[in-house]
C-alpha positions as CSV (number, residue, x, y, z in Angstrom):
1,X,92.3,71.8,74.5
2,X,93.7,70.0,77.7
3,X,91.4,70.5,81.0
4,X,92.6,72.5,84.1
5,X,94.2,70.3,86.3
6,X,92.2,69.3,88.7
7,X,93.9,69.3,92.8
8,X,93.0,66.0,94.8
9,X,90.4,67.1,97.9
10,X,92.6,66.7,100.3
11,X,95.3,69.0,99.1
12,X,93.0,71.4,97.9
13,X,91.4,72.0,101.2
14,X,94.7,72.2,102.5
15,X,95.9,74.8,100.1
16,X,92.8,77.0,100.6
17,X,92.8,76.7,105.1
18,X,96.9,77.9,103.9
19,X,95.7,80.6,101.8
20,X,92.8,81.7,104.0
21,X,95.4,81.8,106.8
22,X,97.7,83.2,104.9
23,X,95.2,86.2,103.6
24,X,93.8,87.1,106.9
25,X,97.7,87.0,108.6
26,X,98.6,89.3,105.9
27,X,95.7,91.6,106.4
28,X,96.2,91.3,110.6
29,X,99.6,92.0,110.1
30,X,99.0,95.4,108.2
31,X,95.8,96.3,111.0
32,X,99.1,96.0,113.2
33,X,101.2,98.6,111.2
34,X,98.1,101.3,110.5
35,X,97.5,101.0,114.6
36,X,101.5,101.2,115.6
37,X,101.7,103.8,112.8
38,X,98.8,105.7,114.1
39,X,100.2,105.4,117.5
40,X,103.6,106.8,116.6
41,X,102.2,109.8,114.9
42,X,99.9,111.1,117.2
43,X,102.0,109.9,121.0
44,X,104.1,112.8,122.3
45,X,106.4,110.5,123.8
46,X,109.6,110.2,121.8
47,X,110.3,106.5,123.6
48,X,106.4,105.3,122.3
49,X,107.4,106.7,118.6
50,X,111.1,104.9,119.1
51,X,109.2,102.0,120.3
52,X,106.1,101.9,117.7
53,X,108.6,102.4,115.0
54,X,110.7,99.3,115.7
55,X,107.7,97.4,116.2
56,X,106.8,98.3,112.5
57,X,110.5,97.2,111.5
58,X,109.9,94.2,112.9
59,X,106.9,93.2,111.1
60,X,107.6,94.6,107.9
61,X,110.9,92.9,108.1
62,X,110.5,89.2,109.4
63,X,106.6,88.9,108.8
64,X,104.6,90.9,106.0
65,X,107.0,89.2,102.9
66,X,107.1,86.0,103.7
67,X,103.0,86.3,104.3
68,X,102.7,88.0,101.1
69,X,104.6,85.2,99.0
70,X,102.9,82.5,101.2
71,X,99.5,84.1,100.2
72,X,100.2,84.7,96.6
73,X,101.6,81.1,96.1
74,X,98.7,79.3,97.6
75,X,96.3,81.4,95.2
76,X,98.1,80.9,92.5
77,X,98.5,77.2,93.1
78,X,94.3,77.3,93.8
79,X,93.6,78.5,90.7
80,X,95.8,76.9,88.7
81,X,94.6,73.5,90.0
82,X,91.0,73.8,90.6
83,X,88.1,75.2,88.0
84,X,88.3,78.9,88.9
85,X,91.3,79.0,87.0
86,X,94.2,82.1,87.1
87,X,92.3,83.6,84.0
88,X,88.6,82.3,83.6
89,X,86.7,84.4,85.9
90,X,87.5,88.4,86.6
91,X,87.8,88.4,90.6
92,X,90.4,85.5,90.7
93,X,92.6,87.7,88.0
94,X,91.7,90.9,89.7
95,X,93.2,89.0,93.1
96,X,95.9,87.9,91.6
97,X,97.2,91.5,90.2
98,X,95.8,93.1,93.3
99,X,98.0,90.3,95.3
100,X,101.0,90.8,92.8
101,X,100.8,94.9,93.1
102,X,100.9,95.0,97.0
103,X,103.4,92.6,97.4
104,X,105.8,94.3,94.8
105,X,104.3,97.7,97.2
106,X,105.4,95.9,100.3
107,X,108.7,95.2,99.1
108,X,109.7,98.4,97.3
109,X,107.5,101.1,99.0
110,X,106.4,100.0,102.5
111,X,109.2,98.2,103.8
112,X,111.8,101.1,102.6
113,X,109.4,104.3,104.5
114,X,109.8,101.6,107.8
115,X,113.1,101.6,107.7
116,X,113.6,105.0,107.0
117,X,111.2,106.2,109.7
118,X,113.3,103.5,112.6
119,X,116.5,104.9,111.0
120,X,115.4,108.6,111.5
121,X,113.6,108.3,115.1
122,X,117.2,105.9,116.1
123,X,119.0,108.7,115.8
124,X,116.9,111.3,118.0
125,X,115.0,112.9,115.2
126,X,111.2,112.9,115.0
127,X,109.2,110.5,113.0
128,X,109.4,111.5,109.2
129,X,106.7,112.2,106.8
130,X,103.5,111.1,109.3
131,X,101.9,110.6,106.1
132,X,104.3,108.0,105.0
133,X,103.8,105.5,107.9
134,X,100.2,105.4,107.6
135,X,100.0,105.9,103.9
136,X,101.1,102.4,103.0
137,X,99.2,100.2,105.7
138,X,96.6,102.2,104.7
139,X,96.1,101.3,101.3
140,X,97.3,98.2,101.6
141,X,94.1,97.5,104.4
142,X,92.2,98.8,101.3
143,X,93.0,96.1,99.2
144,X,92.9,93.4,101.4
145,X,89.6,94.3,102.3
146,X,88.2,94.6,98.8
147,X,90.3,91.7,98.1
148,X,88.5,89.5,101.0
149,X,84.6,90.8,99.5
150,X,85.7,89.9,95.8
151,X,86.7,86.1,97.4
152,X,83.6,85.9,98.9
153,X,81.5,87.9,96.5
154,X,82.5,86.7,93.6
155,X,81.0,89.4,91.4
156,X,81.7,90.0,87.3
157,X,82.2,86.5,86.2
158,X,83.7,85.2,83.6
159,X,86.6,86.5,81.4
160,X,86.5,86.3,77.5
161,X,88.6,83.0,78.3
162,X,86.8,81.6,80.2
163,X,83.4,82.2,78.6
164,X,85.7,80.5,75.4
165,X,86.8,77.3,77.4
166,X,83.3,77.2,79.2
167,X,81.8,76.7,74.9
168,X,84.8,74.9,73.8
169,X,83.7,72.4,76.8
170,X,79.8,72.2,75.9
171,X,80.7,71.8,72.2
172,X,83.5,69.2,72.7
173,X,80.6,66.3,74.2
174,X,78.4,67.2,71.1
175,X,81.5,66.3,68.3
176,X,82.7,63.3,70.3
């Protein structure tokens, strides 16, 4: 069995300051949308729910994709190339499907109730479904939250692969 590629220092401490960046944009970002989302739903000034709701548009358009893909890239590159691995220990995997989920959720669910809310407050009306402005930076905070104590935690360790690469690698010295 080959060994995990192994990242140079340099680029893998330039990777992680880009992913930790990246993480802790992405999670500022969606504080951003729960507090202009909380803002528009509970103002009783049609101009500040006009204005909060643009202001959501704007991130969830130019900022919270590119942040998400920047973030999911650099992890995926950091475990591919260092000994943590994608698949040898149970919080990187759970990150990555967590990262994978609320991107796809950005993208398909989040981004689309923005648009709709700036679409219906645009045209007079009041801000649609409260629930569906806050419900999405909500649980995305959620996950970027338990995401952040997992990284730092690491709790669970290894996977069934990795406990089978880590004897594979204590056997291989021994039939050498």
């Amino acid at each position: 069995m080959k060994p995990n590629p192994k990242l140079s220092r340099p680029v893998r401490r330039a990777l992680l300051v880009a992913h930790v960046t990246a993480s802790a944009s992405w999670l500022g970002l969606t504080l951003g949308l729960l507090a202009l989302g909380i803002t528009a739903a509970v103002t009783g000034s049609a101009v500040t729910v006009e204005a909060s709701a643009r202001a959501m548009k704007l991130f969830a358009d130019w900022l919270l994709l590119p942040v998400a893909f920047l973030t999911l890239a650099s992890g995926l590159v950091l475990s591919l190339g260092t000994p943590w691995g994608l698949a040898r220990y149970r919080w990187v995997y759970t990150k990555f499907w967590l990262s994978l989920a609320t991107t796809a959720a950005t993208a398909f669910a989040l981004r689309p109730a923005v648009n709709s809310a700036v679409a219906a407050v645009a045209a007079g009306g009041p801000l649609p479904e409260t629930h569906d402005v806050l419900m999405g930076p909500s649980v995305s905070l959620s996950a970027y939250t338990f995401m952040t104590v997992i990284s730092v935690l690491k709790p669970w360790g290894l996977t069934r692969r990795g406990r089978r690469l880590r004897a594979s690698a204590r056997r291989a010295p021994e039939s050498v």
